[in-house]
KEDO-948244 format. One line per field, with one value per residue (C-alpha): x, y, z; residue number from 1. Coordinates in nm, 2 decimals. Layout:
east = (X_...) .
north = (Y_...) .
up = (Z_...) .
k = (NUM_...) .
END
This chain:
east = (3.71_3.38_3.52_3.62_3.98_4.02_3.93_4.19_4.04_3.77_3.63_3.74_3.53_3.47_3.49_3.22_3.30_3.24_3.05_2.72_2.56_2.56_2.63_2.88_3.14_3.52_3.58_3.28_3.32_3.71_3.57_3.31_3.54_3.88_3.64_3.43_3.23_3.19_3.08_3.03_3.06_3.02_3.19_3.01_3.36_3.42_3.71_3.52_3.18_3.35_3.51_3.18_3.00_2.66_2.49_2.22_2.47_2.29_2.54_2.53_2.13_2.21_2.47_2.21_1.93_2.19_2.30_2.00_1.89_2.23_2.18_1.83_1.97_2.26_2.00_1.80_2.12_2.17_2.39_2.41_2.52_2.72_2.70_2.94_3.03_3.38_3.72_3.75_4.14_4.02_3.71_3.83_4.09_3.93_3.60_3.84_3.97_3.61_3.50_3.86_3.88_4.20_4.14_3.99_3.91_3.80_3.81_4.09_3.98_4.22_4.18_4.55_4.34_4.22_4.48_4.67_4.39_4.41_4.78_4.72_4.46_4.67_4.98_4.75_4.63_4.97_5.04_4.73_4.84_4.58_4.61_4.43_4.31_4.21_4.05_4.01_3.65_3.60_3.73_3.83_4.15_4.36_4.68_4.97_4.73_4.72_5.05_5.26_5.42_5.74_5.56_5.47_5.09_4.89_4.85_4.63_4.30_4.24_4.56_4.48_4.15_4.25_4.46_4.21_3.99_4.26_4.31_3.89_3.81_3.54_3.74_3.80_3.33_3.28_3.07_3.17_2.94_2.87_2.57_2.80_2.97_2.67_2.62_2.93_2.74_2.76_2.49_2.58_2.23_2.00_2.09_2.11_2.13_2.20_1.98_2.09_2.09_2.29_2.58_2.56_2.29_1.96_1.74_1.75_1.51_1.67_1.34_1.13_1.36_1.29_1.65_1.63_1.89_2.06_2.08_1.73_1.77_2.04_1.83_1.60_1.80_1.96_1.66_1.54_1.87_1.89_1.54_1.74_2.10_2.03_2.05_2.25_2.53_2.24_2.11_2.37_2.48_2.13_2.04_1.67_1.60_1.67_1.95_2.21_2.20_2.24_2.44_2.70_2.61_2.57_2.88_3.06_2.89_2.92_2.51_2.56_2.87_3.09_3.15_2.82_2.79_3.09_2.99_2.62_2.76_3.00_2.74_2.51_2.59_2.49_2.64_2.46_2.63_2.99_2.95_2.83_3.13_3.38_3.28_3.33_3.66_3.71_3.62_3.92_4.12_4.12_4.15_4.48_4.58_4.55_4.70_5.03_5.03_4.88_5.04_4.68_4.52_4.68_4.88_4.86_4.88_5.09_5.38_5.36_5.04_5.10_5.18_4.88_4.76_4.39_4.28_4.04_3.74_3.56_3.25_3.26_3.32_3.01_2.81_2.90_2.85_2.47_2.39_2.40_2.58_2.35_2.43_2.12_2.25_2.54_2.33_2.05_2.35_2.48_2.11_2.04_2.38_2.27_1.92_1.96_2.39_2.36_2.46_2.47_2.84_2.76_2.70_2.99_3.22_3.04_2.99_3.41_3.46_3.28_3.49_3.78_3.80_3.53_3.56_3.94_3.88_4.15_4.03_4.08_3.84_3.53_3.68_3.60_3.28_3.16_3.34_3.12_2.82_2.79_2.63_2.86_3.15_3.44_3.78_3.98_3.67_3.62_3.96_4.03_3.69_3.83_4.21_4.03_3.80_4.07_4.34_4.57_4.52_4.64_4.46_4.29_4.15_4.37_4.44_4.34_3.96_3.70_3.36_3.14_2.86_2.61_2.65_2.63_2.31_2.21_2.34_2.27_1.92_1.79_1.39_1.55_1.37_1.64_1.71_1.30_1.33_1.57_1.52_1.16_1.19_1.26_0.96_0.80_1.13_1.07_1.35_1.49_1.61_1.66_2.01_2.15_1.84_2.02_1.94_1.56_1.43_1.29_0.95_1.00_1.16_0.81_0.59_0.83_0.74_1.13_1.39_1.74_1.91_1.64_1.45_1.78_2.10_2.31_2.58_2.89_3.16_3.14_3.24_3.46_3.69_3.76_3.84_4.11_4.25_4.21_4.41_4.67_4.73_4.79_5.05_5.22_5.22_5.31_5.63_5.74) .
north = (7.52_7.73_7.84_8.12_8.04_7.98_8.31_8.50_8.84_9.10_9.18_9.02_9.18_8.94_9.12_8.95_8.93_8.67_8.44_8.59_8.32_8.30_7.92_7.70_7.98_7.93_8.30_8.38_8.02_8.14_8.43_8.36_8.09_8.30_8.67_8.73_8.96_8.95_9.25_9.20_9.39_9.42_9.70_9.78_9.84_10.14_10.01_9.75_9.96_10.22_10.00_9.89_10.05_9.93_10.12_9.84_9.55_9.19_9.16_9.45_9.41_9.02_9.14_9.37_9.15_8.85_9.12_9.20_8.81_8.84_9.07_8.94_8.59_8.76_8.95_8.63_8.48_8.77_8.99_9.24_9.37_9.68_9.80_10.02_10.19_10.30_10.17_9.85_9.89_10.22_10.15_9.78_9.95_10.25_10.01_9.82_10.11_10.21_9.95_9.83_9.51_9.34_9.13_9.15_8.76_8.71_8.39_8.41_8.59_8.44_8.70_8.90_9.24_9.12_8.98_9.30_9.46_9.23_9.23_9.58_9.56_9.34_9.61_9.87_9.70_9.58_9.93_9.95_9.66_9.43_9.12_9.01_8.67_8.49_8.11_7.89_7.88_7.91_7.62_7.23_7.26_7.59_7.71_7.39_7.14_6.95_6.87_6.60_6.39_6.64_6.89_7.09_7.21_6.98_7.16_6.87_6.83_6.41_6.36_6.69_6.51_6.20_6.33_6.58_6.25_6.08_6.34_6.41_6.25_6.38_6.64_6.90_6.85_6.91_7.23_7.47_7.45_7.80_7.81_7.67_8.03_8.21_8.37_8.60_8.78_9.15_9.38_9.73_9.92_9.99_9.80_10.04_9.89_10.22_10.17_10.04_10.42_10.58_10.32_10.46_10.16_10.13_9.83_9.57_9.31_9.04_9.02_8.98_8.72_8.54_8.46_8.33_8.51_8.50_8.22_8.10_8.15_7.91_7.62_7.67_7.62_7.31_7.13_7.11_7.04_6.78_6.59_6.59_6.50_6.17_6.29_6.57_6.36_6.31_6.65_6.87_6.96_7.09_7.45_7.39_7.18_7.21_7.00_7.15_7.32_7.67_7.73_7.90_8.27_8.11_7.95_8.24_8.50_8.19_8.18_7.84_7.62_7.44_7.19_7.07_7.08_6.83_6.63_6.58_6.48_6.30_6.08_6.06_5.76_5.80_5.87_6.20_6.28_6.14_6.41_6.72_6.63_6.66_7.02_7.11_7.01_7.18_7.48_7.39_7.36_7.67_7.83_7.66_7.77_8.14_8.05_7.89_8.11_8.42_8.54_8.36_8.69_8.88_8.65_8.27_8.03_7.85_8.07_7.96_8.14_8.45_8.57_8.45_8.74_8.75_9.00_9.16_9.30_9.53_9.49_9.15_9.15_9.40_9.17_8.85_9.08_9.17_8.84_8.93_8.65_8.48_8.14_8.04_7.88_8.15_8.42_8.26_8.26_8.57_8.72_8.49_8.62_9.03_8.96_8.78_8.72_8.39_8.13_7.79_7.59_7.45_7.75_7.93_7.66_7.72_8.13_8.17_7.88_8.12_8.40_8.33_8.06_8.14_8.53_8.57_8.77_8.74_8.54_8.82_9.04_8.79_8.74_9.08_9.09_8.80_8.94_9.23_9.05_8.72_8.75_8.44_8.62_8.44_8.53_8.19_8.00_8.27_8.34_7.92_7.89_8.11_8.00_7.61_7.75_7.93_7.66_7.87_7.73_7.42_7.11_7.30_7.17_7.10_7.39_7.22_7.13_7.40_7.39_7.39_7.62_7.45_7.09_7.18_7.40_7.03_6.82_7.02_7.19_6.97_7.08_7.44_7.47_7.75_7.89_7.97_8.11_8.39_8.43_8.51_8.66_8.28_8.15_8.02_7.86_7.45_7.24_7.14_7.46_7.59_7.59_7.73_7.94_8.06_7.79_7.84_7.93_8.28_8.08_7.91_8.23_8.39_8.09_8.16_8.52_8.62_8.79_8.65_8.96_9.20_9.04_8.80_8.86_8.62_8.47_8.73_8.45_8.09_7.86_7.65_7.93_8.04_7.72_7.68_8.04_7.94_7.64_7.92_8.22_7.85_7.72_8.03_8.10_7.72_7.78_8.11) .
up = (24.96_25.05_25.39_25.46_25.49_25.10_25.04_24.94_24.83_24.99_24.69_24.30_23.96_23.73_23.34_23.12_22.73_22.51_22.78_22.86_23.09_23.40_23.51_23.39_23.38_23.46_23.56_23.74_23.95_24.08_24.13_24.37_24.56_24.55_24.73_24.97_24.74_24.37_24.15_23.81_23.47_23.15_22.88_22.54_22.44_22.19_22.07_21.94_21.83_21.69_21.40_21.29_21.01_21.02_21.28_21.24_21.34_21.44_21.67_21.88_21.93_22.01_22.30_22.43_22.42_22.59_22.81_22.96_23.05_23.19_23.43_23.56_23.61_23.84_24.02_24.06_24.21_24.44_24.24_24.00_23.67_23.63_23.22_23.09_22.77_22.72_22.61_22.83_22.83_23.08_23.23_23.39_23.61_23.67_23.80_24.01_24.17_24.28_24.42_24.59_24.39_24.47_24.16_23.82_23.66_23.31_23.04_22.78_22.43_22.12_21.90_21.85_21.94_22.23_22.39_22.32_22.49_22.78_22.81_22.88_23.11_23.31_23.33_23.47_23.73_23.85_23.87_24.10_24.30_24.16_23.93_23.66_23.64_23.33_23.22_22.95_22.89_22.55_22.44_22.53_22.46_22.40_22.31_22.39_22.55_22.25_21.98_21.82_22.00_21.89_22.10_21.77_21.67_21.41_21.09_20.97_21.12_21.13_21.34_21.57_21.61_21.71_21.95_22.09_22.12_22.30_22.57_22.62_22.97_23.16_23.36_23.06_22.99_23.38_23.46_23.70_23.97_23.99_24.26_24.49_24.57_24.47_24.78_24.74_24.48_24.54_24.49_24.35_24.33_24.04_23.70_23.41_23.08_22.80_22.52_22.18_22.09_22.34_22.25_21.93_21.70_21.62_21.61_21.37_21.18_21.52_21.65_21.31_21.26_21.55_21.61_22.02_22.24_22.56_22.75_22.75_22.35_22.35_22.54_22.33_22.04_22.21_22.26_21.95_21.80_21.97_21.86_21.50_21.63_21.52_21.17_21.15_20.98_20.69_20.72_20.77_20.38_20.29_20.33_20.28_20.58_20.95_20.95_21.18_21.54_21.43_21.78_21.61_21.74_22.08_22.08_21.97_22.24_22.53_22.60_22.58_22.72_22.51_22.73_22.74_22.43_22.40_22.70_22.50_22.21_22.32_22.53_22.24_22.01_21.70_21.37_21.37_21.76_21.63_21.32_21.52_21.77_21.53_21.40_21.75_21.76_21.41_21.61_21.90_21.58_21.48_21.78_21.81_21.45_21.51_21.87_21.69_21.37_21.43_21.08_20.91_21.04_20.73_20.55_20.37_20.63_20.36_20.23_19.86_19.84_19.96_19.60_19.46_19.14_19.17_18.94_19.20_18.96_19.21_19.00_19.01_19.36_19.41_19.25_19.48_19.79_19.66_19.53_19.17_19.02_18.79_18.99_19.21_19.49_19.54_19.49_19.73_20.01_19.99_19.99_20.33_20.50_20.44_20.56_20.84_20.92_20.89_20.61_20.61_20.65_20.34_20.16_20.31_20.15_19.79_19.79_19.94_19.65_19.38_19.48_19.46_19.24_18.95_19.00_19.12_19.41_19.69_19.95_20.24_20.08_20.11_20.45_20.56_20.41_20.64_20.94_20.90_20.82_20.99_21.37_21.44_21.32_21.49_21.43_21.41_21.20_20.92_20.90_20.87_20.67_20.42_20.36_20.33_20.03_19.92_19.97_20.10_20.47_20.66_20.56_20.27_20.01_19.74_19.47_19.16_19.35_19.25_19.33_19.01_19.15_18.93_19.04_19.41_19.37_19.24_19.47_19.80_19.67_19.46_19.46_19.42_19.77_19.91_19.63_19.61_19.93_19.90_19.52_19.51_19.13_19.00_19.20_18.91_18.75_18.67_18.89_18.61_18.51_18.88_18.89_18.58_18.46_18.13_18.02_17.96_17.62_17.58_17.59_17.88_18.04_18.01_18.10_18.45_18.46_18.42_18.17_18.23_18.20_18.36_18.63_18.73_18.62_18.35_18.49_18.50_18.45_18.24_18.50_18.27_18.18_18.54_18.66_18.34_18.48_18.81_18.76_18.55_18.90_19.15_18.91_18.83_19.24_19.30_19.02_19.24) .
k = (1_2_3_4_5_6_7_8_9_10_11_12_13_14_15_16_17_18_19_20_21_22_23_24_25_26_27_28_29_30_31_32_33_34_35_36_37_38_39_40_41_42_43_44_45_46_47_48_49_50_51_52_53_54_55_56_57_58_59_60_61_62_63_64_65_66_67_68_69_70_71_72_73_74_75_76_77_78_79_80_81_82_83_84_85_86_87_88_89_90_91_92_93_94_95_96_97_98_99_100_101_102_103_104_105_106_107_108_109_110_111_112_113_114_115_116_117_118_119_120_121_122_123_124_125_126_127_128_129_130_131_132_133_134_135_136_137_138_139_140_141_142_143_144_145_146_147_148_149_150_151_152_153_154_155_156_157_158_159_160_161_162_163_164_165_166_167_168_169_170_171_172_173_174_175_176_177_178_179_180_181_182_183_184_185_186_187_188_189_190_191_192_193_194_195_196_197_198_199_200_201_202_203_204_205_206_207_208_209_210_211_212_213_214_215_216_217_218_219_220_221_222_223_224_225_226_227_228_229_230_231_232_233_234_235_236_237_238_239_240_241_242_243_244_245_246_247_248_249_250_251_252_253_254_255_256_257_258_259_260_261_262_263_264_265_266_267_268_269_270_271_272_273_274_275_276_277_278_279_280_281_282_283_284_285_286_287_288_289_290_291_292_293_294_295_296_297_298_299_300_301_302_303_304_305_306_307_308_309_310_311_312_313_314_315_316_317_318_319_320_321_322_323_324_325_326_327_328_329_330_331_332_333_334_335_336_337_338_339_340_341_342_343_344_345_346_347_348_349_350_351_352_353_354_355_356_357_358_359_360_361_362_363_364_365_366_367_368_369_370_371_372_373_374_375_376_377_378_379_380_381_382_383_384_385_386_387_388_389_390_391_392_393_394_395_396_397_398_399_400_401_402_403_404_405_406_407_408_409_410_411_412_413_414_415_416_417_418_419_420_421_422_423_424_425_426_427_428_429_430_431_432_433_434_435_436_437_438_439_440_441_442_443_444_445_446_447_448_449_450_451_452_453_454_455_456_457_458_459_460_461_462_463_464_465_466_467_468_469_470_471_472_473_474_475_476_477_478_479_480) .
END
């Protein structure tokens, strides 16, 4: 379909968002087959910016930085990138106007927002006389492409997976052969990238952290995971050790493709491959869950729930936030996530445990402290993360289950070796007493250098206790 009889537009803008390569791209690939010139752009949307606090946001620095490669890849190719900043419900029309593009073409977002955003993008430029395309690209399988055999969304993940398995073939993994159209690339003059500080952020500690980005990042990242797939299934629980890919953020702002991510681990057969696989479909999972009931965005995805009493102690709370516990391990996480955004699956599991289980904190307020913290901040996997701790979700774990905080700083970081590492002022603090450092004698507090009570806080809740009130605000919901 190359000629030039199958095209069927003079000139098409493809609207980059959440998919900042430049091969292997479902919109950009129609694009370039459907026009006989393609420009390209991308929005630093205010509607999006201007809800964010931190003026020294991860993410915004990681777009820019992916944005950039972006652009010099598409200039390699022939094109060019066009960066804007505005409200992206205006600025798309108002582009495709200026440069007579009879068609706009972007991947699908899942996020309610978004597609509010899009649906309204889409009426202006029907108004215009244009059309607004969109593509799955995000995912394997979105929105109705995989239910029961009643026609009704999975709720539980094991039978969802199966099925998902059952319907993989190599079609839904195949890459869209970008370079094939590549020539329709349209150049548009110089490339002007604003600077972190004319969109309204300053520059972060990305770069001291060494976190790769952009596509070239994302390779990186993907070779070296996978010289360890073979063990992730083995690996993957302990925070201390380079056990999983750490993709996540690249997943989440498309610098890498999920399909071949999927079509590599589905090739690859080992235990470690068959693991890593199935937290990818997780991830479709989800996707579908906030597709089918978009309600989870605010509300218990199961109704019984929703009148869950958590007493909400905003000290408490402050204290989980800043890592202040008196529990190791939790503390440890919460200090990795507000240094560097990230925090181990693991840990994510334990710290949303802690909170709303040992310190009765409602599960949507540690919600929206990782949204605005984690770089990999994805809508459908927090918000599903979250109701699973908090078991409040579909497939969740089970109300009466509650983390003890103690015996999973032992299980998952034995040798205290992440805890060490983001709890530099227990150092000095013997393994054995690692985990639950209130433990330690006042002599053996000073032979470690540390005052339980000054130099790291006592723990702010008895573990035991919570979980017997824990056990209380689930039954009286489950009785309602």
């Amino acid at each position: 379909m190359g000629g030039a009889a199958a095209k069927r537009y003079e000139t098409a803008l493809v609207w980059f968002r959440r998919d900042l390569r430049n091969y292997d791209h479902a919109a950009l690939y129609h694009a370039l087959k459907d026009a006989r010139q393609v420009h390209c752009v991308f929005v630093f949307d205010t509607d999006i910016l201007d809800l964010l606090a931190d003026r020294q946001d991860k993410r915004v620095e990681f777009i820019w930085l992916s944005v950039e490669e972006l652009a010099h890849s598409l200039k390699l190719m022939g094109g060019d990138l066009q960066v804007l900043v505005g409200r992206a419900r205006e600025v798309i029309p108002a582009l495709a106007d200026k440069l007579g593009a009879q068609a706009v073409y972007a991947n699908h977002d899942y996020e309610p927002i978004a597609k509010e955003r899009d649906a309204e993008v889409g009426h202006s430029l029907d108004r215009q006389g244009r059309v607004l395309h969109t593509y799955k690209d995000h995912v394997i399988f979105e929105k109705d492409e995989v239910l029961t055999r009643a026609g009704r969304p999975f709720t539980v993940f094991t039978p969802y997976k199966r099925a998902w398995l059952a319907k993989l073939s190599p079609f839904y993994c195949s890459a869209y052969p970008v370079d094939v159209y590549h020539h329709a690339l349209a150049r548009c003059g110089p490339f002007l990238l604003p600077s972190l500080e004319q969109i309204g952020f300053i520059p972060t500690n990305l770069k001291q952290m060494k976190l790769p980005t952009g596509m070239t990042g994302a390779r990186r990242m993907f070779q070296d995971f996978l010289e360890r797939i073979d063990a992730y299934r083995d690996r993957r629980n302990y925070p201390g050790i380079r056990g999983v890919s750490y993709l996540s953020v690249h997943l989440r702002f498309g610098t890498i493709s999920i399909r071949e991510l999927v079509r590599t681990a589905a090739s690859v057969q080992t235990g470690g491959a068959e693991t890593w696989l199935s937290e990818l479909i997780w991830r479709d999972f989800y996707f579908a869950i906030l597709h089918h009931f978009p309600h989870v965005v605010e509300h218990a995805f199961r109704p019984q729930y929703e009148g869950l009493r958590y007493p909400n102690s905003q000290a408490n709370f402050a204290a989980w936030c800043e890592g202040r516990t008196g529990f190791p391990l939790v503390d440890a996480a919460m200090r990795q996530l507000n240094e560097t955004g990230y925090m181990h699956n693991r840990l994510r599991m334990v710290a949303a445990s802690f909170l709303v289980k040992d310190l009765h904190v409602d599960w949507r307020w540690g919600e929206a402290y990782f949204a605005r913290k984690l770089n990999d901040f994805d809508l459908a996997a927090n918000n599903g993360g979250w109701q699973w701790s908090a078991s409040t979700g579909c497939d969740a774990q089970p109300w009466f289950r509650i983390f003890n905080p103690v015996t999973q700083s032992q299980n998952f970081d034995a040798e205290g070796r992440f805890i060490r590492m983001y709890l530099p002022e227990l150092a000095k603090v013997e393994t054995k007493f690692i985990h639950a450092p209130w433990k330690m004698t006042a002599d053996e507090q000073r032979a470690a250098g540390i005052a339980i009570g000054k130099d790291y806080p006592a723990p702010i809740v008895d573990h035991s206790a919570a979980r017997t009130r824990t056990l209380e605000i689930y039954g009286a919901a489950r009785k309602q």
